[in-house]
N, C-alpha and C positions, 0 to 999 in steps of 0.2 A: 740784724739783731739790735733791738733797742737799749741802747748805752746810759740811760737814765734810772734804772733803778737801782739803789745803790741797798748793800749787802754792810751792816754795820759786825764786822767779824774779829777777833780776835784782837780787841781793843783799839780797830783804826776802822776806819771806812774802805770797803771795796764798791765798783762797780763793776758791773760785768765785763768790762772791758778787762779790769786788773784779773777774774779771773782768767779770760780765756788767755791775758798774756802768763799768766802763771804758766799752761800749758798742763799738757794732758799727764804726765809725770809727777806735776805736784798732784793734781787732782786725784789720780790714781796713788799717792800715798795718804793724801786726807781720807778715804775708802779706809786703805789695811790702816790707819791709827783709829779710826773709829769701829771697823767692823772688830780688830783685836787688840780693845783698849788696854786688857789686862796686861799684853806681852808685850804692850810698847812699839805695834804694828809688824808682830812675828805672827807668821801664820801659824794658826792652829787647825788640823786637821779637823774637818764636821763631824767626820763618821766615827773616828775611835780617839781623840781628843791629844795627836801625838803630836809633839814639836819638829820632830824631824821630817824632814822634807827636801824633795830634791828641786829646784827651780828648772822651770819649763819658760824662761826671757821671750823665747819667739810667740808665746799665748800667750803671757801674765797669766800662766797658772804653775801650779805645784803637784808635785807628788807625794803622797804620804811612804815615808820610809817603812812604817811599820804595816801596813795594811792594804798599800799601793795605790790606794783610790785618788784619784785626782782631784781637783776641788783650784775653785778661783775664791777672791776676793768678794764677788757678788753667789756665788753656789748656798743653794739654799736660804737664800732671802728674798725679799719679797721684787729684789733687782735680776732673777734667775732668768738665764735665756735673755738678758738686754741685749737689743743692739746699737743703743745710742751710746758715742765715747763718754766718758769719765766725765768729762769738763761739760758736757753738755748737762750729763746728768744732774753735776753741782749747780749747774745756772738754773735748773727748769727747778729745783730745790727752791734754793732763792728767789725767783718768778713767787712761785707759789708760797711762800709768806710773807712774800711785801704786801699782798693783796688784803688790808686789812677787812674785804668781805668776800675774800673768795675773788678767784677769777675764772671765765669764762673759756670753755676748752677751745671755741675758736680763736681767742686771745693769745691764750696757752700756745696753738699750733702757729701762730702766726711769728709770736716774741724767739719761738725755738726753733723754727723756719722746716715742722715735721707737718704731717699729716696730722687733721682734726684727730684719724682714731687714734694715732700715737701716744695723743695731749690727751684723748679722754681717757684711756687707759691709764696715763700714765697718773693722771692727777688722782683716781679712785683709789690704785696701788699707794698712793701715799695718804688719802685718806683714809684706807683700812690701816695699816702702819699706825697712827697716829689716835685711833678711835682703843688701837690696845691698851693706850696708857691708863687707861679707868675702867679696860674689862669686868676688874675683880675688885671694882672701888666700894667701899660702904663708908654712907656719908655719915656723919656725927654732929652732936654742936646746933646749931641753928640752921633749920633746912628750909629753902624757897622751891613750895610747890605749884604749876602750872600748866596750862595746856593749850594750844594755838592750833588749829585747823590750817592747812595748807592742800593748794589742788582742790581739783574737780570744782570746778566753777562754771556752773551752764548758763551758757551766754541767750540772753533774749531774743526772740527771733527779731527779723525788722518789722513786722507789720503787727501792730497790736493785735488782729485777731488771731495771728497765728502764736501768741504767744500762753505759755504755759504757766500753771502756777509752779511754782519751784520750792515751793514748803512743803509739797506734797512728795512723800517718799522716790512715790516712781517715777518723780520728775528729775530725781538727783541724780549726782553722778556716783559710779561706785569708787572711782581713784580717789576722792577725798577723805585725807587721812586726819590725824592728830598727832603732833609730835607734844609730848610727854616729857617736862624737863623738872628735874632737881638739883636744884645750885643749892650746896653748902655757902654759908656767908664765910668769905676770906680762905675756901677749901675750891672743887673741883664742883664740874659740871655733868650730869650724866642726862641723856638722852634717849627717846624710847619712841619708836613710830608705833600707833595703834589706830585702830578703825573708833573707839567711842573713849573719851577722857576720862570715864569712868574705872575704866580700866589700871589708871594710874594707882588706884587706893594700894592694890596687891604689890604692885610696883616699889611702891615705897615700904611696904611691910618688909619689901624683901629686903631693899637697900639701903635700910635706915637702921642705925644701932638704937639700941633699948635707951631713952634719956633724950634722945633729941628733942630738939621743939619745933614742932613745926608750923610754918607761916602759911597761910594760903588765902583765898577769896572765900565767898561766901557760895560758893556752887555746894550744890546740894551732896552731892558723892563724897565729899571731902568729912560729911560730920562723920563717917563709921573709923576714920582714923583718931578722933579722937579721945579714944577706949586705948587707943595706943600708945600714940606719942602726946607730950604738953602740946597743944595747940591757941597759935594765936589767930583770928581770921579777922580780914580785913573789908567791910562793905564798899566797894568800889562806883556805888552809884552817890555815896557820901562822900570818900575822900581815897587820895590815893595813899597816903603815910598820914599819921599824929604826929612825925616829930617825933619822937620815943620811939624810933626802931618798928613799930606796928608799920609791915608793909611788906609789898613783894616785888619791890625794883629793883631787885637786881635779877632776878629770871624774867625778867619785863625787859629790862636791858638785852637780854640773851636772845628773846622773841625779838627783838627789835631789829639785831644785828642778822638775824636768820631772814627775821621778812626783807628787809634790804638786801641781802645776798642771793635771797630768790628771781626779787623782782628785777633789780636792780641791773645784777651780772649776768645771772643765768636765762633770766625771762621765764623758761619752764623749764622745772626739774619734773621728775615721773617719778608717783607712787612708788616705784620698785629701789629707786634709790634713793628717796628722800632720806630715809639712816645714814647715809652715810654724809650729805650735806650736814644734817645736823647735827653730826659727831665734830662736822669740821668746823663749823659755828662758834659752838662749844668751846674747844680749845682754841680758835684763838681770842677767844673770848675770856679763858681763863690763863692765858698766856699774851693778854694786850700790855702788860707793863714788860716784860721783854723784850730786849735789842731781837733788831732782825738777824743777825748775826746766830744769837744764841737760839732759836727758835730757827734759823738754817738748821743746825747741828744737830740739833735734839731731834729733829725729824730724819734727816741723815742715821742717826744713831739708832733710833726707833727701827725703820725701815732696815739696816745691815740686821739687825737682832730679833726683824721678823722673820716667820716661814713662809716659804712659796703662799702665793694668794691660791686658792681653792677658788676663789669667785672671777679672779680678771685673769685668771692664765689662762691663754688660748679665748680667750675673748670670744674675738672674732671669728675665732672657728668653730663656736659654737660647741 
């Protein structure tokens, strides 16, 4: 296990080491203080919402007095059915937001000493977790709109005669998508995978409160929002900012951290999950002035107070 990432928690420095000497006890009470913040790490029944409970020590689970259903500390979140201990759980946490762009799930499987699919599994589960925090966000205030192509890139044959034009439709690839980003200035980031960036206009109609102003480039799709929202737009073959705020660097910034996270760690991500990379972008994107400590936690907290994934349960078993 690599002992050099350090974990900035709870006003002092940890590194993995101090966790795993903490041992599987504390780590399994950091679990019930976060899964049940309210009762001060009393379990609360999922099913019918009772205090009483009988303790089951040989499982680390409980029983509900009033209803009998049984239930753990991980039952019904997005940790349902783990089989990695507690401590591991909290280090692979950790792992995954020191990586200021994302880390690579062979990385992943290697720092946590499990199988690649464990690590890809495991990392996605805490990217959906993490993508809820702005399910139902609408941005306000001063909005940055944009859009970046990623995927499907057809590589030229080696012999120039065998080689194709690639402006021509049927020469493309179909995986090449758009992801779709609106960053609030000094708010949240939301993220959208779509086949043509055009597609964004509707996007923001949705997600955008009445009164915002919105920033964008000069692409054409962009003029029918401006019936909507104030808009400022910025010619980018001119300049990239005035100096006065005219500008869209900071979802520039955002595109930046995702294409380095592609390229960089992943090498290639696939059309079918690019969403979920660039949710995870995103936040730590909107979470780079955070200790790693607090950005441990929040996702810890996220993840106990999500439900079963619907997408990575049973994965592998298709």
């Amino acid at each position: 296990m690599a002992q050099h990432f350090l974990l900035c928690a709870e006003s002092r420095t940890l590194s993995l080491k101090d966790i795993y000497k903490g041992g599987e006890e504390k780590a399994y009470d950091t679990f019930k203080r976060l899964r049940w913040a309210s009762t001060q790490g009393e379990p609360v029944c999922p099913k019918c919402g009772c205090l009483d409970r009988y303790d089951i020590p040989t499982r680390r689970k409980f029983k509900c007095a009033a209803c009998g259903a049984q239930f753990s500390v991980t039952s019904g979140t997005i940790f349902a059915s783990r089989k990695l201990s507690f401590v591991d759980l909290l280090a692979a946490i950790c792992l995954f937001v020191n990586g200021s762009k994302g880390m690579s799930s062979v990385q992943f499987s290697r720092d946590l000493d499990v199988q690649y699919k464990t690590a890809f599994v495991l990392s996605h589960k805490l990217r959906e977790a993490l993508s809820a925090e702005t399910k139902n966000e609408m941005l306000e205030g001063e909005v940055e709109i944009d859009g970046a192509y990623f995927g499907g890139v057809v590589r030229p044959e080696n012999r120039v005669e065998d080689r194709k034009d690639r402006r021509v439709k049927a020469n493309q690839s179909d995986r090449r998508r758009v992801v779709i980003a609106l960053r609030e200035r000094a708010g949240r980031t939301l993220t959208f995978v779509r086949n043509r960036e055009a597609e964004g206009v509707d996007i923001a109609r949705a997600r955008m409160l009445a009164g915002s102003k919105l920033f964008a480039d000069e692409a054409n799709h962009w003029d029918s929002l401006e019936a909507d929202f104030a808009s400022t737009r910025i010619n980018h073959s001119e300049s990239y900012s005035d100096g006065h705020g005219k500008h869209t660097n900071m979802v520039e910034s955002y595109f930046s951290r995702l294409r380095r996270m592609v390229v960089g760690q992943h090498h290639h991500v696939s059309h079918k999950y690019l969403y979920q990379y660039a949710n995870h972008a995103a936040w730590l994107e909107d979470h780079r002035r955070r200790s790693n400590g607090g950005n441990a936690f929040a996702i810890l907290g996220g993840a106990l107070n999500h439900p079963v994934s619907r997408v990575w349960a049973g994965y592998w078993q298709r």
